[in-house]
C-alpha positions in Angstrom: -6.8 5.5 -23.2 -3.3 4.0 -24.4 -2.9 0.2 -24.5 0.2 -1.5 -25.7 2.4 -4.5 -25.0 3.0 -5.8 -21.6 6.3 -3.6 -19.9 9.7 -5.5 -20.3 8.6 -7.9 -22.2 5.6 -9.3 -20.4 2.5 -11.0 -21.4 0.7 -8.1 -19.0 -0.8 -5.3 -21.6 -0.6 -2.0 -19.7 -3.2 1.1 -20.0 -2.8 4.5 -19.5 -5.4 7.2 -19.1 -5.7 10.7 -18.1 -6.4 11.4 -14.4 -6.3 14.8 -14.9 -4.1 17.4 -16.9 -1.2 16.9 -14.6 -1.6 13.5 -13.9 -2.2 10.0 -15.8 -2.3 6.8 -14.4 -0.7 3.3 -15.9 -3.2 0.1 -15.2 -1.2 -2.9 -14.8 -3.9 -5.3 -13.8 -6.8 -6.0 -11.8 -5.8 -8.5 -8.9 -4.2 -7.7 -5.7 -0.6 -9.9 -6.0 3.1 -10.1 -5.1 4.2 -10.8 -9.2 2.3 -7.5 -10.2 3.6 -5.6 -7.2 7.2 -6.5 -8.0 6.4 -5.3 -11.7 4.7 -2.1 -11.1 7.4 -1.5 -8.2 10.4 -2.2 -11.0 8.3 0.0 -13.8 8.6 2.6 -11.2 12.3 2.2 -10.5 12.8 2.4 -13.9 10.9 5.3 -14.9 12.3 7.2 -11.5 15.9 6.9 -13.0 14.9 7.5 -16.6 12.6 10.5 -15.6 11.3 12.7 -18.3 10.9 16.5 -18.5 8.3 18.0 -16.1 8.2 14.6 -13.9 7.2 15.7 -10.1 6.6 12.6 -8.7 4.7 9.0 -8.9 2.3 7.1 -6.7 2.0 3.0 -6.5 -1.0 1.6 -5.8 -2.2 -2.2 -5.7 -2.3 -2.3 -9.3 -2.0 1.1 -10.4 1.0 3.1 -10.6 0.1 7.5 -10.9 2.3 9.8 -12.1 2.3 13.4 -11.7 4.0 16.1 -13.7 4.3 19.9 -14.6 2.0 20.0 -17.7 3.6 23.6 -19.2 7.1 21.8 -18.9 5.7 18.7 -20.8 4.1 21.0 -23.9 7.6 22.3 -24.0 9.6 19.4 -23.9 10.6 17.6 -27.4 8.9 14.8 -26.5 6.4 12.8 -29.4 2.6 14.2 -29.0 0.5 16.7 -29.5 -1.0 17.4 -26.2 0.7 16.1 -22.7 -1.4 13.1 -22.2 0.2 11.9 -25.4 3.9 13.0 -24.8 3.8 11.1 -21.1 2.3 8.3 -22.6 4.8 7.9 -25.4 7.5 8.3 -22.9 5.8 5.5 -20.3 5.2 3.5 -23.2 9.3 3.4 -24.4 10.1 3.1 -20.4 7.7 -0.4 -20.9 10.0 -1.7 -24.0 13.1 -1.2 -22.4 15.0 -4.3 -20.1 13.7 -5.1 -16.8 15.6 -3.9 -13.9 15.0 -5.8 -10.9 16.0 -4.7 -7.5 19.2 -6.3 -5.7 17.8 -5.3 -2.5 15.7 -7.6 -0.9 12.5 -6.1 1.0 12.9 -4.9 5.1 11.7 -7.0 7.3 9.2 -5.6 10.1 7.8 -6.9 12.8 5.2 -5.3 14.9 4.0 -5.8 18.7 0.4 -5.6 18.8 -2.1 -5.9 21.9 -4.9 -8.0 20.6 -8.8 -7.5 22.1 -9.8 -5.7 24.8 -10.8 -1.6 24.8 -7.4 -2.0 22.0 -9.2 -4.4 19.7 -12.9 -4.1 20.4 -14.2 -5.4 16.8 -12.4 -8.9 17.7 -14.7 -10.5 18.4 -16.7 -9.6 15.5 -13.9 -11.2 13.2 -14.3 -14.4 15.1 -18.1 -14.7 14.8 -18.2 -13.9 11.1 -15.8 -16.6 10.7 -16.8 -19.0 13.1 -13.6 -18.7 14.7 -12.7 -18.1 18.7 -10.7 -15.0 19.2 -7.8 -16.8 19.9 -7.8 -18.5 16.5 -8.3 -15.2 15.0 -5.0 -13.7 17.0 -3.4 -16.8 16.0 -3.7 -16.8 12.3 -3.1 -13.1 12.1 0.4 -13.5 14.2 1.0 -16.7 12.1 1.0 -15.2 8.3 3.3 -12.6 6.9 2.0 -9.7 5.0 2.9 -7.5 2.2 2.6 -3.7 1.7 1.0 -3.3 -0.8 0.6 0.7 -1.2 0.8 3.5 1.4 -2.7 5.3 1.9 -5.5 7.3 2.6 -3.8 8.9 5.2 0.4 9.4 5.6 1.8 6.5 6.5 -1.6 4.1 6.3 -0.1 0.4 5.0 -2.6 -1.5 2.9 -1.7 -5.2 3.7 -2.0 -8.0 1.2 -1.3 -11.4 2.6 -3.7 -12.1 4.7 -5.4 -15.8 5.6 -8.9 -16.0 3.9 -10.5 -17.3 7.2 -10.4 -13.3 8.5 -11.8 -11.7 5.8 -14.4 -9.2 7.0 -16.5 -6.5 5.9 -16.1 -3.1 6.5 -18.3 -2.0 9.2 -21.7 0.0 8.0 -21.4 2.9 9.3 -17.9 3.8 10.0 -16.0 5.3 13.4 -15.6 9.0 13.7 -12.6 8.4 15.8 -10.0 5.4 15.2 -6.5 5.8 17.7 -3.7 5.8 16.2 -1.8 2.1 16.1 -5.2 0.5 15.6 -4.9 -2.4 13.3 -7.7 -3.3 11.4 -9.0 -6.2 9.3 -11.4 -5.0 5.8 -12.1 -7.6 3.2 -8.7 -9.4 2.6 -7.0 -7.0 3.9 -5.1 -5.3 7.3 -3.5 -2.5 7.6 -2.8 0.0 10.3 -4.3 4.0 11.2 -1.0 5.6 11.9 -2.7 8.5 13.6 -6.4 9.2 15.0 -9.1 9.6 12.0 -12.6 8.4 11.5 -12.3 4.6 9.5 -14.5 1.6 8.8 -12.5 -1.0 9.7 -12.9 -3.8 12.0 -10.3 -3.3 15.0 -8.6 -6.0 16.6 -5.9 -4.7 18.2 -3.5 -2.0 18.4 0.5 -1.7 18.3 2.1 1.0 20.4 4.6 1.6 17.6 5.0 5.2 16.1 3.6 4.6 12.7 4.1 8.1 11.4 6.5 10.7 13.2 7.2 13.7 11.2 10.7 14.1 13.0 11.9 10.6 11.6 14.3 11.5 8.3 11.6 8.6 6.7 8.3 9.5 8.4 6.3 6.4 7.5 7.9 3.3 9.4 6.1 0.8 6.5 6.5 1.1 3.3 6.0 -0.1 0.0 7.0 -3.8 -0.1 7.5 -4.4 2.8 7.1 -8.0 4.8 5.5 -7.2 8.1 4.5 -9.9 10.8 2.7 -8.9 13.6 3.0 -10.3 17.1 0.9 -10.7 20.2 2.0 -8.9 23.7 0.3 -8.7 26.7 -0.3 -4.9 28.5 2.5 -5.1 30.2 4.5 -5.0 27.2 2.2 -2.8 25.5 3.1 -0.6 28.1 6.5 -1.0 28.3 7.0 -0.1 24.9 4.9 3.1 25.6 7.5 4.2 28.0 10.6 4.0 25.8 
């Protein structure tokens, strides 16, 4: 384990520990929130155009930030350490001393249809009772708030939400589903996100978008990614269908 002074200049004391002897992974906290998001998503930047030798690539997470590497070209680089964990730490660690580079760019935009209840959304209705809501209220607060994405997982193309209104939060369900469609949206804890293609999941279904989540033949596969502002909004069948057909 490596801990030193928060990156650019932070209050925000970063850790780094082995994952494995190609990997490490850089702790920057332990609460799901837009400030730590921008910071790991700027560390990242950073490191991305300052990469060292043996870098292969690096994977955000809500509060993490993983970065994988070629361990034989590490031991031969002329970096500081004895073993590899120690010469990627020492060059994460002098990435975290440099000067902030914030991004220009501000994040895309996304909004997605979604058809809420029904055979589409069949675990709606447990989100309302659990919060002593009406279904309608639930579709209506989910519509009303905009979310982040926070990290793309378990499966390609998967958006982990942040974001969401308290008064949905749900469990996961017990025992999960063998079988969730693809372009089900889901509510877990605080979160929603949606299954961009059919796989066994846990969470609560409320509805589901007939968007393409993840198409190989797109040039950037994933339509969500990370940081991303995504709304959602209610459609009726007809519409659901309608954009099945295009």
């Amino acid at each position: 384990m490596n801990e030193r002074v928060g990156p650019f200049g932070t209050n925000i004391p970063i850790k780094i520990y082995g994952l494995s002897e190609k990997s490490v992974t850089i702790i920057f906290g332990t609460t799901i929130e837009n400030d730590l998001l921008d910071l790991i998503t700027d560390f990242n930047r950073v490191l991305l155009r300052n990469p060292f030798s043996g870098l292969i690539t690096t994977v955000p997470a809500y509060t993490t930030l993983t970065v994988f590497f070629d361990p034989l070209t590490v031991m031969l680089s002329d970096l500081p350490g004895v073993s590899g964990f120690e010469k990627v730490s020492a060059h994460l660690n002098r990435i975290a001393q440099t000067e902030r580079e914030k991004s220009k760019t501000t994040a895309n935009e996304v909004l997605i249809p979604v058809y809420y209840g029904g055979d589409f959304g069949r675990d709606l209705l447990t989100v309302a009772r659990t919060n002593n809501l009406s279904e309608a209220e639930v579709i209506d607060i989910h519509t009303a708030g905009q979310y982040t994405v926070f990290m793309i997982g378990f499966v390609p193309g998967f958006a982990y939400m942040g974001g969401m209104d308290t008064r949905l939060s749900t469990p996961r369900k017990a025992v999960p589903n063998a079988k969730i469609p693809a372009g089900s949206v889901g509510i877990a804890g605080n979160q929603t996100g949606i299954y961009p293609m059919e796989t066994p999941g846990g969470w609560q279904i409320i509805g589901k978008t007939p968007l393409k989540m993840f198409d190989v033949n797109r040039s950037q596969p994933s339509l969500l990614q990370g940081g991303d502002k995504v709304t959602f909004k209610a459609i009726d069948l007809n519409e659901f269908n309608a954009y099945v057909e295009i």
